[in-house]
MIVEX-226838 format. One line per 5 residues: for each residue x, y, z of C-alpha. Coordinates in pm, whole numbers, m for minus. Layout:
! MIVEX-226838
X/Y/Z  ... .
//
This chain:
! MIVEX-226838
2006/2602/278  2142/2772/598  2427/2669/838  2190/2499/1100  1992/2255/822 .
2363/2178/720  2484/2060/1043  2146/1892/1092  2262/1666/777  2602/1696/853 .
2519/1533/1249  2223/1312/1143  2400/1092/870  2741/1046/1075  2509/821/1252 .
2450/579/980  2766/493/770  2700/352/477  2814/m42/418  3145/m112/305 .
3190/m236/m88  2851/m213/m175  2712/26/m457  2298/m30/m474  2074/134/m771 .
1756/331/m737  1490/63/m962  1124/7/m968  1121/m163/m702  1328/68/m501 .
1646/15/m316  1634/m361/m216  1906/m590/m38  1984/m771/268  1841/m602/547 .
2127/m618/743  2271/m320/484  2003/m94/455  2021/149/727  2205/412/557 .
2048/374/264  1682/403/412  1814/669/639  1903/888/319  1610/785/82 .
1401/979/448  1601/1312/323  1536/1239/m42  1118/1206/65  1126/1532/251 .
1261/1703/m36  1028/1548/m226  775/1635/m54  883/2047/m58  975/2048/m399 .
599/1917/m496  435/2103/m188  319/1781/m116  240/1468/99  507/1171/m40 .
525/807/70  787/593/182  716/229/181  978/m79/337  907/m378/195 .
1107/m622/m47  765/m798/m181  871/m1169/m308  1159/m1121/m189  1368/m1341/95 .
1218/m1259/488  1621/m1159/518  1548/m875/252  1449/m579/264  1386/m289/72 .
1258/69/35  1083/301/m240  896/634/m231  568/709/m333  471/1068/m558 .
191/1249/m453  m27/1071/m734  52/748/m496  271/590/m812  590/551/m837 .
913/795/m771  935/1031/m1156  1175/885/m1287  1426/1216/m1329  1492/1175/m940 .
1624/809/m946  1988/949/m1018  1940/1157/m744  1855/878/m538  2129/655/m668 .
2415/958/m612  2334/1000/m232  2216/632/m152  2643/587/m229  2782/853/m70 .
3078/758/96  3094/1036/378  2853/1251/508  3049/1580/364  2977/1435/m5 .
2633/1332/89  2592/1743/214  2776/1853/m87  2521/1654/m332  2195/1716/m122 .
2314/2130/m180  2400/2102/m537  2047/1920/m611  1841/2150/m367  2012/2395/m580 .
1922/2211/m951  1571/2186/m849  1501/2525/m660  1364/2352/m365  1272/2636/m112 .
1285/2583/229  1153/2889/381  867/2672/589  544/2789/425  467/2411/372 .
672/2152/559  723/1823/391  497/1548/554  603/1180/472  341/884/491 .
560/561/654  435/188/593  622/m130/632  558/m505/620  545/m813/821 .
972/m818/779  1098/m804/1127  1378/m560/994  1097/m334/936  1107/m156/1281 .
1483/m91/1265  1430/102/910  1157/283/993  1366/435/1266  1603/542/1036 .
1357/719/745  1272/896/1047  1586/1007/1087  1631/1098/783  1329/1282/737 .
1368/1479/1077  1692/1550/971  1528/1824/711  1406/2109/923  1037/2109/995 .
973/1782/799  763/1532/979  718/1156/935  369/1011/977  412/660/1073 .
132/456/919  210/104/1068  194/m226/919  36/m217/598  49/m361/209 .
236/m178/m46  m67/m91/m207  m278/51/99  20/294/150  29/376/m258 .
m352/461/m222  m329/688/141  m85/946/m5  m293/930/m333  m597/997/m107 .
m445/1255/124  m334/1452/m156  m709/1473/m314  m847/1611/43  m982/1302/106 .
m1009/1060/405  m726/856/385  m710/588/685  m691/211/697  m1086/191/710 .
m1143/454/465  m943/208/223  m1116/m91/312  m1528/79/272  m1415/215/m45 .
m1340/m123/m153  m1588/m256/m17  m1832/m9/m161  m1763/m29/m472  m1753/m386/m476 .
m2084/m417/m377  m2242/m170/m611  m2107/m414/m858  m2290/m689/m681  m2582/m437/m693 .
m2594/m415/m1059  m2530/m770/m1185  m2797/m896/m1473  m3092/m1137/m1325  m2994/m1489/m1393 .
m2634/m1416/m1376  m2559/m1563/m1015  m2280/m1809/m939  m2386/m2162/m761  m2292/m2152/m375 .
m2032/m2399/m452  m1830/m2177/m675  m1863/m1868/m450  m1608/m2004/m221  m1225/m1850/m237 .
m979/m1996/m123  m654/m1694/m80  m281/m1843/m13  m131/m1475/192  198/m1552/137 .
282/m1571/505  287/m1224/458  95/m848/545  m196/m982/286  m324/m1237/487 .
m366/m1009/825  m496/m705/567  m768/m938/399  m879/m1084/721  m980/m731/805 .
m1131/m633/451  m1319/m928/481  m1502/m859/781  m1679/m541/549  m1757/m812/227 .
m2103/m982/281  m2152/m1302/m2  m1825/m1354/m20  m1659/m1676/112  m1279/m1596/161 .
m1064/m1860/357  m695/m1730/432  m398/m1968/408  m41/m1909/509  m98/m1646/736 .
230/m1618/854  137/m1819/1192  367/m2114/1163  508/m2075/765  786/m1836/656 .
728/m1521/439  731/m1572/79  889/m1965/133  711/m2232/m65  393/m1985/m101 .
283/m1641/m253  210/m1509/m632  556/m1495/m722  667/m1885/m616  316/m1999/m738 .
335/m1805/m1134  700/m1938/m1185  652/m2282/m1005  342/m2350/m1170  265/m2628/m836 .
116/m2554/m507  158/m2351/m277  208/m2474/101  m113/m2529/256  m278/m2660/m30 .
m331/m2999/m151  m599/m3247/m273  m907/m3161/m103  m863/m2845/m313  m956/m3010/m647 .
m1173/m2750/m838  m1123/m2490/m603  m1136/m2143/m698  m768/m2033/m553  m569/m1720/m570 .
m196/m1606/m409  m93/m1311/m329  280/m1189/m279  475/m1060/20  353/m673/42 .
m3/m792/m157  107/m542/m487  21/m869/m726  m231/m1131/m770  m285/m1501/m942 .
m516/m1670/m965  m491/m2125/m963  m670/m2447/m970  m571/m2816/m894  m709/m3007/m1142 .
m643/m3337/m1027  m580/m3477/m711  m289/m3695/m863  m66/m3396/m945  29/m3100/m770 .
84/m2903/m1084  m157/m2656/m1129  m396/m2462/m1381  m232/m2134/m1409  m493/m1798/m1412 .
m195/m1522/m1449  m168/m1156/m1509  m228/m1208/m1839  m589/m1370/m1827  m671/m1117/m1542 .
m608/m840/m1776  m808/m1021/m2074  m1131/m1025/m1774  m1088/m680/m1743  m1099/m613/m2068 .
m1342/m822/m2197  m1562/m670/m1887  m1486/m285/m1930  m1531/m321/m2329  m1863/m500/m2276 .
m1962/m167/m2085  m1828/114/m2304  m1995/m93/m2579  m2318/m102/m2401  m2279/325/m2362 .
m2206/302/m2725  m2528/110/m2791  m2768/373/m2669  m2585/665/m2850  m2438/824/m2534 .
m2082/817/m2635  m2166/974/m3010  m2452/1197/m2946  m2241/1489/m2811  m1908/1358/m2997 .
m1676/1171/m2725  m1486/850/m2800  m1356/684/m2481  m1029/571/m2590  m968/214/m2416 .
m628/61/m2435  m479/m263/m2312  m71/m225/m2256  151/m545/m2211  531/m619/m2241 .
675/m866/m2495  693/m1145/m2178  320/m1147/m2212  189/m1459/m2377  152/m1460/m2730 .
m192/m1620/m2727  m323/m1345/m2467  m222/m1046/m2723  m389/m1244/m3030  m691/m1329/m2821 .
m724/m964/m2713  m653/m818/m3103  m948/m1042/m3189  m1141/m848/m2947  m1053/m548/m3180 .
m886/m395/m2872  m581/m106/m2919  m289/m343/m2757  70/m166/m2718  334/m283/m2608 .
646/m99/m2344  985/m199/m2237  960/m411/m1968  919/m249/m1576  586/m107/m1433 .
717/227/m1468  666/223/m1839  359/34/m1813  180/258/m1592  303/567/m1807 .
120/432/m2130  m138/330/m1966  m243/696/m1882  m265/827/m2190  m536/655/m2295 .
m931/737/m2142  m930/398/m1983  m550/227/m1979  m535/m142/m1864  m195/m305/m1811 .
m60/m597/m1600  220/m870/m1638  215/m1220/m1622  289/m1201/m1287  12/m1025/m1167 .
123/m697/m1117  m116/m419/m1282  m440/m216/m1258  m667/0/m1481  m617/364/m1526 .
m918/624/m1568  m817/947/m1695  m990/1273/m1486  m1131/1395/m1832  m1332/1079/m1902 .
m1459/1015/m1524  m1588/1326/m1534  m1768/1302/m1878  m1889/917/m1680  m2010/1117/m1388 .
m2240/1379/m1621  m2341/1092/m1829  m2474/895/m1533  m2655/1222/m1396  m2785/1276/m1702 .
m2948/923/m1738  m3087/913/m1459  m3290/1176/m1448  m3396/1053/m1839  m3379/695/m1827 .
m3287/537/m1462  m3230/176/m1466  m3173/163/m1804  m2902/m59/m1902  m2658/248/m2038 .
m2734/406/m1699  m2598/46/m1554  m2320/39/m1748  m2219/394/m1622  m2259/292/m1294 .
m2058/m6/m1341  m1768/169/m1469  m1817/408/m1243  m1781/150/m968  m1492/m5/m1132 .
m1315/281/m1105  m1357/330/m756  m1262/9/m637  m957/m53/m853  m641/87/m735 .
m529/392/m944  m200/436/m793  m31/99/m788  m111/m279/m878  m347/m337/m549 .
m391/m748/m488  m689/m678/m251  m873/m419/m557  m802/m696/m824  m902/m1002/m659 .
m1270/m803/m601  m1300/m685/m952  m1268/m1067/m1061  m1463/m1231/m863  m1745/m922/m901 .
m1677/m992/m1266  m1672/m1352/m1250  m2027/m1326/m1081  m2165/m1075/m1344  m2047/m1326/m1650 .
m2174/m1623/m1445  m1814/m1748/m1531  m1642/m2037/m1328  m1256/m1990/m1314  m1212/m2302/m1593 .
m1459/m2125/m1830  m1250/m1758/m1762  m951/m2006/m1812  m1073/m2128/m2100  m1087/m1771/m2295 .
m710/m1879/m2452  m471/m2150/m2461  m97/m1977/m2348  149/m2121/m2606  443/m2293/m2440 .
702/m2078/m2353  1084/m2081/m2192  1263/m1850/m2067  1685/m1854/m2008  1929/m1633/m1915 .
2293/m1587/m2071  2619/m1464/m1926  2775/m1199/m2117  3065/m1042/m2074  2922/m693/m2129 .
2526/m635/m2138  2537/m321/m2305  2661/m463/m2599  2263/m551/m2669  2030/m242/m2794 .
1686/m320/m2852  1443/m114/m2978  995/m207/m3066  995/m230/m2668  1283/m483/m2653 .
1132/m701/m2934  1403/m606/m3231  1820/m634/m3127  1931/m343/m3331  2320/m420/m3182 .
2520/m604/m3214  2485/m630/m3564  2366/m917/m3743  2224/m1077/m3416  1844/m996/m3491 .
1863/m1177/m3869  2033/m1504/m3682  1735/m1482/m3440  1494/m1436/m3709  1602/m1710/m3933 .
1568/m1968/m3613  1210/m1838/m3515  1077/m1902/m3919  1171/m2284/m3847  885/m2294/m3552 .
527/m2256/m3573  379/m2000/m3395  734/m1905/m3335  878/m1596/m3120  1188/m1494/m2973 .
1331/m1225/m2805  1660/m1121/m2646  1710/m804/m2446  1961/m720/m2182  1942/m728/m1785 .
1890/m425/m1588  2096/m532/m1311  2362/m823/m1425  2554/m896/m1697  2315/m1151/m1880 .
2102/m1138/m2169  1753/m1292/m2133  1623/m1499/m2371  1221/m1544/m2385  1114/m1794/m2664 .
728/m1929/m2760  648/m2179/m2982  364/m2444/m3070  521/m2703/m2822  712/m2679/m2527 .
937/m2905/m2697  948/m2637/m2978  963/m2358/m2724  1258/m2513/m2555  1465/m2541/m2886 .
1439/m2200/m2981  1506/m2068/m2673  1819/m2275/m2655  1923/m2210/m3055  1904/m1847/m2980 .
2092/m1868/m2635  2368/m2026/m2848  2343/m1721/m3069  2365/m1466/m2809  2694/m1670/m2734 .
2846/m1631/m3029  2799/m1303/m3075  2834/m1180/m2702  3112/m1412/m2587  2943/m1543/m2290 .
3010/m1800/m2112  2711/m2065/m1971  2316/m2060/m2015  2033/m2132/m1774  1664/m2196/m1702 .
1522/m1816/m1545 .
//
């Protein structure tokens, strides 16, 4: 690193002092807090993008949103050049220079890492940074300053993307790293596309009545409900009507995916004329997706379609296909076995993972966090994962598409329009019009309602393939969180001794009975998630092991998450 790129730092980053008192940590959703205090940080996570982008010699992402979070928040996280999320072994990185009290120490760590990770920066390819931001109207103040920041690494350039979901960002670098067309329109015909060869290839006899084809989408007052206006206007058959645009409500108040899953009521803008509605919400920067009906006009509580059932359609759906390959010999003639896994955290429902292992599909489970998720997810041939909240996708690996793509070839030259060749095709489609990168709300809600239409399904019968078991979830105050080790992806408190027996011997008194403690990432609490055959049930042994996690933790006070 030579004198001038120093003094470029050195000059750049006197500009934007960091705040006072505040220490903020690198997580999977990024750096995220009051808008008002993110300039620095933003400003710095620009360098850390450029040298992301020369130390992988290629195009990286930087996305400001805070999703669900406040319209006063704010936040910001980079994109690799696969479109996922940051690798993990630069978040300390991240964190070190995001807290950097003067713009010496931030110079001092930025050389020491260039150093670590043999990042050259003789200009044979300059680092090129995708920018996206949402609806937030912070957003234009930040963006400013990851330009800064990026321009403050000699020859590095910032490509300013405009307003656009957290997912459609995810999917451009993803795109423009493969050589391919990667603009707003590019993203909405592939969708599009895809979604209408699935149209294309649904069994005779399998149509929906008119009256269940409508949608009704709640945007969240957020960058969903402008982005699906536009998708919409490439979707033929399809009749979408956006709520909560953002017009007159506030982002993410009273509406969107995240308020809707927790709530378990209505979202603003709904009501009774909606009885028997197909409905679905999406969240602030459209990464997540639920789906909801009213079934009564008395009541504004609501029947639930999570992450959890979306997953189960997707399973249900891409099994039905590799089984159908299976059926006409084409995945044992010349020897290959598409793996197909399902990957959920221990928050997912109880009854989803024992309706899915009845399905005999491979289930495992991960710490909780998308990051882990995702990673588990690609190992398998076809990896589907998603959390009750909606947040997930399906992963195809390079090895098996490519088997899928010489299958289909082959077929149809020997047997077009026979149902294996259809089933190809379908997964085929599938995997064009899900998003690969990131948990894509746009991607999702096509797959189920092309899914939906194949099955001939309304949303009560796809409702209807479980019954969630009651659940409750609480939150302790500890004096020390990292008293609590888990271990069987946070289902098993190894520390502090004795804890997990006490836990046990309270979950054998319930039926259908399961508990699980594991400690916060961020506060000094322990969360307790409990199931049981009742909510009355659920509720007891939530609060009989929150009383355990007291005794053994010295906290202080309990509450409802």
């Amino acid at each position: 690193m030579n004198d001038h790129q120093k003094s470029l730092i050195l000059s750049s980053s006197s500009q934007f002092p960091p705040p006072q008192g505040v220490k903020l940590s690198y997580g999977t959703s990024g750096f995220r807090a009051d808008a008002s205090i993110l300039q620095s940080t933003v400003f710095r996570v620009g360098i850390l993008a450029a040298l992301r982008s020369l130390k992988t010699q290629s195009v990286i992402g930087l996305m400001i949103t805070a999703s669900h979070n406040q319209v006063s928040d704010n936040g910001i996280k980079v994109g690799d050049p696969s479109g996922g999320m940051l690798t993990q072994d630069w978040e300390p990185f991240a964190d070190s220079i995001a807290n950097a009290p003067t713009p010496q120490e931030l110079l001092q760590l930025v050389e020491e890492f260039v150093a670590k990770e043999g990042i050259r920066f003789d200009g044979s390819r300059p680092a090129k940074v995708l920018l996206g931001r949402d609806t937030r109207p912070s957003g234009d103040s930040l963006l400013e300053a990851a330009k800064q920041g990026i321009s403050s690494i000699v020859g590095a350039s910032a490509v300013d993307m405009g307003i656009v979901t957290t997912p459609q960002l995810h999917w451009m670098v993803r795109a423009k790293n493969k050589g391919l067309k990667a603009a707003e329109l590019d993203y909405f015909e592939q969708l599009s596309s895809s979604y209408r060869c699935l149209l294309d290839l649904i069994p005779n006899g399998s149509k929906v009545e008119k009256a269940q084809n409508k949608l009704v989408v709640d945007g969240a007052n957020g960058v969903g409900s402008e982005k699906l206006e536009g998708l919409k206007k490439s979707l033929d058959g399809l009749d979408i009507e956006i709520r909560n645009t953002g017009k007159e409500g506030v982002l993410n108040e009273g509406v969107g995916a995240d308020f809707v899953q927790k709530e378990k009521v209505l979202p603003q803008g709904f009501g009774p004329k909606d009885v028997g509605i197909r409905c679905a919400s999406l969240d602030g920067d459209a990464d997540r997706l639920v789906y909801f009906t009213l079934p009564s006009e008395n009541s504004s509580k609501i029947d639930l379609v999570d992450g959890d059932k979306i997953l189960s359609l997707f399973a249900v759906f891409v099994k039905e296909q590799l089984s159908i390959l299976t059926e006409g010999g084409q995945m044992v003639e010349d020897g290959y076995h598409a793996r197909l896994g399902v990957i959920q955290t221990a928050y997912a429902n109880g009854a989803s993972t024992n309706y899915l292992r009845q399905l005999g599909l491979e289930i495992a489970l991960t710490p909780t966090g998308v990051k882990y998720l995702h990673e588990k997810a690609a190992e398998y041939d076809v990896g589907i994962y998603f959390e009750a909240n909606g947040h997930g996708t399906i992963l195809f690996s390079d090895h098996f598409l490519s088997w899928l793509e010489a299958k289909n070839n082959e077929l149809a030259s020997r047997s077009k329009g026979s149902e294996q060749q259809k089933a190809a095709l379908r997964l085929l489609a599938v995997s064009k019009l899900i998003n690969q990168a990131v948990g894509d709300a746009f991607s999702g809600l096509l797959l189920v309602e092309a899914i939906l239409i194949h099955k001939g399904w309304s949303i009560c019968k796809w409702n209807g393939l479980y019954q969630d078991l009651p659940s409750r979830q609480l939150k302790v105050k500890v004096i020390d969180r990292t008293a609590v080790v888990t271990e069987n992806a946070e289902t098993i408190a190894v520390k502090p001794p004795g804890i997990q027996e006490a836990i046990n011997a309270e979950i054998a008194k319930y039926p259908c009975g399961r508990c699980f403690i594991r400690p916060s990432g961020t506060e000094d609490v322990v969360r307790v998630y409990a199931e049981a055959s009742t909510q009355e049930a659920a509720d007891s042994l939530a609060n009989s092991v929150a009383q355990i996690a007291d005794q053994f933790l010295g906290s202080r006070s309990s509450s409802s998450v």
